[in-house]
C-alpha positions in Angstrom: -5.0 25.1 -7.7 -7.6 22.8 -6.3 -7.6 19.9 -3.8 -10.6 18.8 -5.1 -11.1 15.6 -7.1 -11.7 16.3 -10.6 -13.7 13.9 -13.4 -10.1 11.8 -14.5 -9.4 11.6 -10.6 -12.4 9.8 -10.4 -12.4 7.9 -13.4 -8.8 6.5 -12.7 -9.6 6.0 -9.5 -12.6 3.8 -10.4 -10.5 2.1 -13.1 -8.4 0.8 -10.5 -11.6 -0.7 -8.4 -12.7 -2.2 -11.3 -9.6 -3.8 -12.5 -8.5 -5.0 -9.1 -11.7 -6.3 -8.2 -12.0 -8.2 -11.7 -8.4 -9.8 -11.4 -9.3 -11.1 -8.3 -12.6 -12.9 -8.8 -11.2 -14.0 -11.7 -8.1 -15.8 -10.5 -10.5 -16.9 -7.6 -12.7 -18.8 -9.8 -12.9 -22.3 -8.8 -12.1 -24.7 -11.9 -14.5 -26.8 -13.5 -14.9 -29.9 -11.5 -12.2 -28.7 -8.7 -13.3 -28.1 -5.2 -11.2 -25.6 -3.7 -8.7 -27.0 -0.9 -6.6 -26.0 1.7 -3.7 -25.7 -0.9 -5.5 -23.8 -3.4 -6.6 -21.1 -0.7 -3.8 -20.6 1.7 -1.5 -21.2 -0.3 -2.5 -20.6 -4.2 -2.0 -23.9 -5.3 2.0 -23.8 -4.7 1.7 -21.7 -7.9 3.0 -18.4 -7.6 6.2 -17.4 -9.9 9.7 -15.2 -7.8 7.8 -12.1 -9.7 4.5 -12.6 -8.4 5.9 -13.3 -4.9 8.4 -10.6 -5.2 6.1 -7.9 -6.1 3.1 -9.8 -3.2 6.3 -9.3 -0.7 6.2 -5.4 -0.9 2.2 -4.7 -1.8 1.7 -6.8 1.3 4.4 -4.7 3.6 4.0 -1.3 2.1 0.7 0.2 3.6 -0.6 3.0 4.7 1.7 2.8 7.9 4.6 3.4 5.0 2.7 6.2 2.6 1.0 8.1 5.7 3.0 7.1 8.9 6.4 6.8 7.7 6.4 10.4 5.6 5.1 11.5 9.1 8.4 10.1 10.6 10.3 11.7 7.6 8.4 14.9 8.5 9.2 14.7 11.9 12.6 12.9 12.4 14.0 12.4 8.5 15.8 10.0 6.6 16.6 8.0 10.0 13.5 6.9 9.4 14.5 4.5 6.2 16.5 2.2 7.8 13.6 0.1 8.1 13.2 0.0 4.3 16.9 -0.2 3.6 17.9 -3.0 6.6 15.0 -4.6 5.5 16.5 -5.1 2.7 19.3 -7.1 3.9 17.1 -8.6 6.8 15.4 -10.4 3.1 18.8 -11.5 2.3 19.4 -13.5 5.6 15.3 -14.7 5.5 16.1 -16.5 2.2 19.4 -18.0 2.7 18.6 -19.3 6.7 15.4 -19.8 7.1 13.4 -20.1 3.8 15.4 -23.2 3.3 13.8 -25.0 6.5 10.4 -23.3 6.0 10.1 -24.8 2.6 11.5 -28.7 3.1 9.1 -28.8 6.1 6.2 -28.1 3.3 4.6 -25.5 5.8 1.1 -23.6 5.2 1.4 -21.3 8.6 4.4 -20.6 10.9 3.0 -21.7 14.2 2.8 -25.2 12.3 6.3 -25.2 12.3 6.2 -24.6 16.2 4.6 -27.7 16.6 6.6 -29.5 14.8 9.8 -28.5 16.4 8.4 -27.7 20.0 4.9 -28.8 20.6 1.1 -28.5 19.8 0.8 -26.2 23.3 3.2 -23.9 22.0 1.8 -23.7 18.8 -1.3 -22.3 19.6 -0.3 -20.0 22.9 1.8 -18.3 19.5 -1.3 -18.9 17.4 -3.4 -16.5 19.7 -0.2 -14.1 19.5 -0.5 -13.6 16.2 -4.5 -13.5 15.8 -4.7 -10.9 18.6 -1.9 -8.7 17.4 -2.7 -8.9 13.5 -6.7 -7.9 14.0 -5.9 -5.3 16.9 -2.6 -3.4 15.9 -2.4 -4.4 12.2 -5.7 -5.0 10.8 -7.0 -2.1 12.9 -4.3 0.7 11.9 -4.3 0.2 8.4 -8.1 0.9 8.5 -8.0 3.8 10.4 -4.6 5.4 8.4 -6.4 4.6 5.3 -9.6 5.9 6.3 -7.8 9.5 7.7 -6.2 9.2 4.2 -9.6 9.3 2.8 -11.3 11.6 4.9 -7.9 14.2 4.8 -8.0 13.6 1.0 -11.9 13.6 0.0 -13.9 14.7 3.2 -15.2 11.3 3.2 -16.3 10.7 7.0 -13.8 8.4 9.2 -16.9 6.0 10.1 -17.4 5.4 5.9 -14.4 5.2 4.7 -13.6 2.3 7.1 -16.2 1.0 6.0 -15.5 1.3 2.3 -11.8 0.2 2.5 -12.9 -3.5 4.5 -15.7 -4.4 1.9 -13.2 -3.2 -0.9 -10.4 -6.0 0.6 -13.0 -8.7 1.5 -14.4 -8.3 -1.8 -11.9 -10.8 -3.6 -10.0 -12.1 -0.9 -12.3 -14.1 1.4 -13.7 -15.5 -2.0 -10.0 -16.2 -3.5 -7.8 -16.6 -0.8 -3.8 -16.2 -1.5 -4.4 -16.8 -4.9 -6.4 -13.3 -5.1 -4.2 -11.7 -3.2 -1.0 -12.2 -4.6 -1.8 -11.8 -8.3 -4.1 -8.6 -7.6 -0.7 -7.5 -5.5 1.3 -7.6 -9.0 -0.9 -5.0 -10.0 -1.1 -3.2 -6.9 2.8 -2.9 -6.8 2.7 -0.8 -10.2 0.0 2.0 -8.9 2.0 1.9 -5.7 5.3 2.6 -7.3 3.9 4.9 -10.1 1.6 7.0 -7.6 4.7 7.0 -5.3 6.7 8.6 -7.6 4.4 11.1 -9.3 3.6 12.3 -5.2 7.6 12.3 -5.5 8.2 14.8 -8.0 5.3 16.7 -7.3 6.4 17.6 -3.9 10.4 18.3 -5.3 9.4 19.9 -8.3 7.4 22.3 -5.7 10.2 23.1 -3.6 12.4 24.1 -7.0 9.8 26.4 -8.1 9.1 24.0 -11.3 12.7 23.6 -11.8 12.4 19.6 -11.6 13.4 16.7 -9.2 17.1 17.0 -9.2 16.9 21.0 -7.8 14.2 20.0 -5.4 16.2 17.8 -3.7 19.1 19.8 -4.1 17.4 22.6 -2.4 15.5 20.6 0.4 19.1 18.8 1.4 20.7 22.1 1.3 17.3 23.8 3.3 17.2 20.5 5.9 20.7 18.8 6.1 19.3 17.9 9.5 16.7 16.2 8.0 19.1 14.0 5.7 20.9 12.7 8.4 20.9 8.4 9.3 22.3 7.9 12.4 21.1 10.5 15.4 22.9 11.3 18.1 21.3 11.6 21.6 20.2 15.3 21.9 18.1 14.9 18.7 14.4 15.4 19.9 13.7 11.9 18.0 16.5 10.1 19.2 14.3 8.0 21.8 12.5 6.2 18.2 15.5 5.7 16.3 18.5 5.0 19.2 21.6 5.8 16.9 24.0 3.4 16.1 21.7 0.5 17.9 19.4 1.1 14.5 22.3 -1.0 13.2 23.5 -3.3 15.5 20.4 -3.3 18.3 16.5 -3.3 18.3 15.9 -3.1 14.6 17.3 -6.0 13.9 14.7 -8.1 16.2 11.8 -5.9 14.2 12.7 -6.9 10.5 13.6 -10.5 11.2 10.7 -11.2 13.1 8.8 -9.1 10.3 10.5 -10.9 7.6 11.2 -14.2 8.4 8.0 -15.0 11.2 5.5 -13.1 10.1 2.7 -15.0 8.7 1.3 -12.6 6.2 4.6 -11.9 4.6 6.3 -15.3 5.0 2.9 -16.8 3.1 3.8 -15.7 -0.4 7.6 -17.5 -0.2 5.6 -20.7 1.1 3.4 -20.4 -1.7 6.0 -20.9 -4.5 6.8 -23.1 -7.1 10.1 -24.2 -5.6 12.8 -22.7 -3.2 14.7 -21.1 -6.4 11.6 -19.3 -7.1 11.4 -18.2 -3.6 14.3 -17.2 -3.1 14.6 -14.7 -6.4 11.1 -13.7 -5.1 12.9 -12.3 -2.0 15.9 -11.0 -3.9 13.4 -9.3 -6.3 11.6 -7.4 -2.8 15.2 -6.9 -1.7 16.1 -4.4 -4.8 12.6 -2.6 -4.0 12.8 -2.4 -0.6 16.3 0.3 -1.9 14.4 2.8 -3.7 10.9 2.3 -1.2 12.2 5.8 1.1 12.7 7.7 -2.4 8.4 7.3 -2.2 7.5 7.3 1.6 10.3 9.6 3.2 11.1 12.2 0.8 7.9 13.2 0.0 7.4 13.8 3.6 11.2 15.7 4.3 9.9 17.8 1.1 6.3 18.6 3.0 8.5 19.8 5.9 10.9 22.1 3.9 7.5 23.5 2.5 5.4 24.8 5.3 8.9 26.2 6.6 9.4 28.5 3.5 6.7 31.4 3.4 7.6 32.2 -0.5 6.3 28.6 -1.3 3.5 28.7 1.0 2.0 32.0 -0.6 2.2 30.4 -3.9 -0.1 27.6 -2.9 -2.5 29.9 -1.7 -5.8 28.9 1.0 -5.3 24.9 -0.6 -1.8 25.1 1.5 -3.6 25.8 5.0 -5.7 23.0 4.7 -5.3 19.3 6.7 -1.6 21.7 7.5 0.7 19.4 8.9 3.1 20.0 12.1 5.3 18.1 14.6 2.3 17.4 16.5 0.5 16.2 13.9 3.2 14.5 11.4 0.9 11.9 10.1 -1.1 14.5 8.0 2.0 15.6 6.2 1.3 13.2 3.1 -2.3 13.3 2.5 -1.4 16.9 2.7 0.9 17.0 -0.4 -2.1 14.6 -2.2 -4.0 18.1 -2.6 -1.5 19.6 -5.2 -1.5 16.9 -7.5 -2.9 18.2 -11.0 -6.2 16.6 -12.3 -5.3 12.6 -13.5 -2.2 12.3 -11.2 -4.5 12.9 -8.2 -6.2 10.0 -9.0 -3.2 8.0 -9.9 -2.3 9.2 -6.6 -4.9 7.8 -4.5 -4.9 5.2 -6.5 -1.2 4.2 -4.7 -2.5 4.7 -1.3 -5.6 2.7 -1.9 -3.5 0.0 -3.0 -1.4 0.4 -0.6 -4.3 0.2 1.9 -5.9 -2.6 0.5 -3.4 -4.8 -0.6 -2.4 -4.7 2.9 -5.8 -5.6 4.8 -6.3 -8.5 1.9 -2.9 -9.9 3.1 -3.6 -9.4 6.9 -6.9 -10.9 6.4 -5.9 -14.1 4.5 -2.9 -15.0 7.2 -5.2 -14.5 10.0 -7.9 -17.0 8.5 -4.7 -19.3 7.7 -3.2 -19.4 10.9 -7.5 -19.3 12.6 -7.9 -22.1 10.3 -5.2 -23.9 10.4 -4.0 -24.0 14.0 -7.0 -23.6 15.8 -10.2 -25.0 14.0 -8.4 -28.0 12.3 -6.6 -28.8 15.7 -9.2 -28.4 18.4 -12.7 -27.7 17.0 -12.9 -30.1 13.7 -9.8 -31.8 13.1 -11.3 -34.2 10.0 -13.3 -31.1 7.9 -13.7 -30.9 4.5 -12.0 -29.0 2.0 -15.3 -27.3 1.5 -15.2 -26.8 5.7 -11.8 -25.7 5.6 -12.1 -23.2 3.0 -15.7 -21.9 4.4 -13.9 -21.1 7.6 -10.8 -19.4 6.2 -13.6 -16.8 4.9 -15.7 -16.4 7.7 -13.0 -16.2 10.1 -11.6 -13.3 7.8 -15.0 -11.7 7.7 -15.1 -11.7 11.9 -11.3 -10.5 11.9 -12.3 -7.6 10.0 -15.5 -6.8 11.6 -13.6 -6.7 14.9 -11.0 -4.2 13.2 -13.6 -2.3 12.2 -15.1 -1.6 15.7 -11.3 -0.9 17.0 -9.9 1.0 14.1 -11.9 4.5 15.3 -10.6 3.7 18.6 -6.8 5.0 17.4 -7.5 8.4 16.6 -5.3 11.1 17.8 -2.1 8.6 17.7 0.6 10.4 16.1 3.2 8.9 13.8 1.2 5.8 13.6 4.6 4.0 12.1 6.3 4.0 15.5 2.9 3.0 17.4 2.6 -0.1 15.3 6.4 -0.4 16.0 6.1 -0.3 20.0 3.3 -2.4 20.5 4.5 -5.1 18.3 7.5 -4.8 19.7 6.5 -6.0 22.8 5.8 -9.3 21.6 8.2 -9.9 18.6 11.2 -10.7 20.7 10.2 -13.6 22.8 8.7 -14.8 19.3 12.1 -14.4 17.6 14.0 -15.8 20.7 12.0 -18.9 20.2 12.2 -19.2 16.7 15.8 -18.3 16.5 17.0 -20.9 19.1 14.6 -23.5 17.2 16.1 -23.2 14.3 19.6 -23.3 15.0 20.2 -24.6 18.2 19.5 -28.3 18.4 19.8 -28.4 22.7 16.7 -25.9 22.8 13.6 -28.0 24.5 9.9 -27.4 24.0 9.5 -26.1 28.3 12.3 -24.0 27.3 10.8 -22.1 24.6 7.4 -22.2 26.3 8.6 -20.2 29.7 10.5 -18.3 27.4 7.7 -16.8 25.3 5.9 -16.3 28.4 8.5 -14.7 30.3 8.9 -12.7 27.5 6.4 -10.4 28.0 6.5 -9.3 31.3 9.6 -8.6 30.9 8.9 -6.3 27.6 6.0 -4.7 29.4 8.8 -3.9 32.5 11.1 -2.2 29.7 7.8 -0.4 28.7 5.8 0.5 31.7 7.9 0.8 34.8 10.4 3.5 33.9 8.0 6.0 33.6 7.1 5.5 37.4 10.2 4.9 39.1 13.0 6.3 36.9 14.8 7.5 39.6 15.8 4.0 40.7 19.3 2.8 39.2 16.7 -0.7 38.6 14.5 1.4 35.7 16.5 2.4 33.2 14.5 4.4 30.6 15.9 2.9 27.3 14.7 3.7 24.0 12.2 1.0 22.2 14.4 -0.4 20.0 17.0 -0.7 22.8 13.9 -2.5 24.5 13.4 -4.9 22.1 17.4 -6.1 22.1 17.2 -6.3 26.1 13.6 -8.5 26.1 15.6 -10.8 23.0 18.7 -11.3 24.6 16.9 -12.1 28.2 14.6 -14.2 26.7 17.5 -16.2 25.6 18.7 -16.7 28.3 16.2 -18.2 30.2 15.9 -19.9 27.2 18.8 -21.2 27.3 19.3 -22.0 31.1 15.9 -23.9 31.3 17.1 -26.1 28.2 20.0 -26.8 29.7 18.7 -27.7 32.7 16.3 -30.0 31.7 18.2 -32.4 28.9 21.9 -31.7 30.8 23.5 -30.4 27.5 21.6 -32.8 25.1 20.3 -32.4 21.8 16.7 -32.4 22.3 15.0 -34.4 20.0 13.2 -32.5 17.7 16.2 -30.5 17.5 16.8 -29.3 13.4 19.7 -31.5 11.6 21.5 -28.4 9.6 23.6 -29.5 6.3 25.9 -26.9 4.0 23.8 -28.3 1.0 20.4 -27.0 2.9 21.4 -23.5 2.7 23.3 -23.5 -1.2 22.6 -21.3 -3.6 22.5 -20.4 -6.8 24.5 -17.6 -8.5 21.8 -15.2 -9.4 20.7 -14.8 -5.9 24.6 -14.7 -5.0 25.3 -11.9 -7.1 22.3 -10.2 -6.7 22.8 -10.3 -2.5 25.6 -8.8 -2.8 24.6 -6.3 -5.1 22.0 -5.1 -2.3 25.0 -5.4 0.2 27.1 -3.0 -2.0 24.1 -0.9 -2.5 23.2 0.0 1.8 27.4 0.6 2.0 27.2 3.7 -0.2 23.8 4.9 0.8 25.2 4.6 5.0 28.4 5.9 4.0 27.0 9.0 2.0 23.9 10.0 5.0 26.0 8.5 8.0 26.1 12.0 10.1 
């Protein structure tokens, strides 16, 4: 057994390059005698079919924070850990049946464009440089490092290089192409993702069996780790304080996924980019079914790395390739790169394959919202609001260019964070409440004024920060309450709300304000297919809660 890189690794692995790269200039090309415009970049020309958008929806979110970080959490804590794939699921249910609706009439290219038109230009762009800061500096900047210490765990390559490598490879087609690049390479993307996903899968139960296949494995590693199969952790679990117990399902993670899923620009582009709600909407429901079987390829395989190093009789038979890049609990995050080094000759390379596009699909999607919303929201409104096509579209790429060049200073920066899934959680966390809190009351509270919202989102983050920060230096005061981070996040949304709520009240004496959103039953109908197939998905979380409850 070898962890080296044999000659079909390489040349499947190069295959992939080469094919994604080729899709994407292609589809990028500009037709004859059409100038690119806003339309055609940000949002592919209003083109994209529910497959394309479905299969864009989970290249986009699955990244190396899922493949690397989130085994590390299924190393470390378990199958807790997927209920952010699986009440994502249903988080995509509520997205397009209450919000993609209003999204879509309004005819929007960037979600702080629809803060200006139901609040104001002011707080449009205080959310703006929200979303700029947090998407180069967290995002952008974590997926480049997790994929570089993918490639550097994997094939030695150096941290500094394969940084490097990965933000050339992404800006290669998407600053040229724009959406349009980045959602049909994604359809491709999605298949090495879920194929590499699986063969990583097998590979790590088929291990633990002896050879015996997938259905022993993970026989043997829920009858080696019951622990480890458990969804809802009670408070003496050691990872209790990242995944609160019942508040997974009723508290914190609720304000993640719907500000993930419904007011995140670089996942709510693809839906805006559709050929009509309908399509939308099946889009969703299509991400909704994947988003199910998602922990099958980013937790198990990490559960199964942690049943391994535990059982010496396995560990002998993988001989000096099993003590390198070991994982621990310390060092969770190395648990799947790890289980990359056992893959036969040709699935190694389908392998990496995955978790480059994973990587990449991610940083094209990240790049191409933060030019949008760059673009959109800031040059357009304050620096040339009459440009050209040809001036809008040269920005979008050069602003994407400087977004990754920043990312690529800070991504070194995060080494030695472990389980880089709940870092990514936390610090977005901090700002994703008094976001939702805004957007929430927008949408579906016609009294809510613009000062409102604005104090609001300001307040909002002192008072995440004081949930954050001062526990740890005066817990001994009945004042400081050391809550978990999810808990956080439901305290910061529901006091955000509140002043919300008082200051709008105050201010229009129980009025409608008058941007306020007229909501109609025949706004949110519709059609059977998605019907069904919601509750399908509903059915679906019932029996996998009910069977890994405790």
């Amino acid at each position: 057994m070898t962890a080296a890189f044999g000659f079909w690794d390489y040349f499947i692995f190069i295959l992939y390059a080469f094919l994604i790269l080729g899709v994407g200039l292609w589809v990028s090309r500009d037709k004859k005698g059409h100038q690119k415009n806003a339309e055609d970049y940000f949002l592919a020309s209003k083109s994209l079919p529910w497959w394309a958008i479905g299969a864009s929806l989970i290249a986009a979110n699955i990244s190396a924070e899922q493949f690397i970080g989130m085994s590390g959490s299924g190393f470390a804590s378990g199958l807790a850990i997927a209920s952010y794939e699986w009440m994502g699921a249903l988080t995509l249910i509520i997205v397009g049946k209450y919000f993609l609706p209003i999204f879509i009439e309004k005819g929007l290219y960037t979600i702080p464009e629809f803060v200006e038109k139901r609040y104001s230009t002011n707080l449009k762009t205080i959310l703006a440089v929200f979303w700029i800061g947090l998407y180069v500096f967290v995002n952008l900047a974590s997926v480049l490092y997790l994929g570089a210490l993918a490639l550097e765990t994997i094939m030695g390559i150096p941290m500094l290089y394969g940084i490097i490598g990965l933000a050339l490879f992404a800006a290669a087609y998407s600053l040229y192409g724009g959406l349009s690049a980045v959602a049909w390479t994604d359809v491709i993307q999605v298949v090495f993702l879920i194929l590499g996903g699986l063969v990583t899968t097998y590979l790590a139960l088929n291990t633990v069996s002896g050879g015996e296949g997938i259905i022993a494995g993970f026989k043997k590693v829920y009858e080696t780790a019951p622990d480890r199969f458990v969804m809802i952790l009670d408070e003496s679990h050691p990872e209790y304080r990242n995944l609160p117990g019942i508040a997974v399902l009723v508290g914190g993670l609720w304000v993640a996924n719907l500000y993930y899923w419904g007011f995140n620009q670089y996942i709510i582009q693809r839906t805006l980019a559709a050929k009509s709600l309908k399509e939308a909407q099946k889009g969703i429901l299509l991400a909704a079914f994947l988003k199910l079987i998602l922990p099958v390829i980013v937790v198990i395989p990490g559960i199964a790395a942690f049943v391994i190093i535990n059982d010496p009789e396995i560990m002998a038979g993988l001989g000096e390739v099993g003590l390198k890049n070991l994982p621990s609990l310390e060092q969770a995050d190395k648990a799947y790169p790890w289980l990359l080094q056992f893959l036969p000759t040709g699935l190694k390379g389908i392998a990496f394959a995955a978790l480059a596009a994973a990587i990449v699909s991610s940083l094209a999607s990240m790049l191409n919202s933060t030019s949008t919303i760059f673009t959109m929201d800031i040059y357009r409104q304050y620096i040339n609001k009459n440009a050209s096509d040809k001036a809008t579209v040269a920005t979008g790429r050069i602003s994407a260019g400087v977004a990754l060049l920043i990312a690529g200073i800070m991504a070194p920066l995060l080494g030695g964070i472990d389980q880089a899934f709940q870092f990514i959680q936390e610090y977005t966390g901090v700002v994703s409440p008094g976001i939702l809190a805004v957007f929430l009351l927008g949408l579906f509270w016609k009294k809510t004024t613009n000062k409102g919202a604005i104090l609001g989102a300001l307040v909002s983050i002192p008072i995440a920060m004081y949930f954050k920060i001062a526990p740890k230096g005066w817990s001994t005061s009945p004042l400081f309450v050391d809550v978990p981070f999810m808990d956080q996040m439901g305290y910061t949304l529901i006091l955000t709300m509140i002043v919300i709520i008082v200051v709008s009240l105050l201010q229009n004496h129980g009025k409608n304000d008058e941007k306020g959103i007229p909501l109609t039953k025949a706004l949110f109908k519709t059609n059977p297919v998605f019907n069904i197939g919601s509750f399908a998905v509903m059915l679906i979380l019932v029996v996998l809660y009910s069977l890994f409850w405790s």
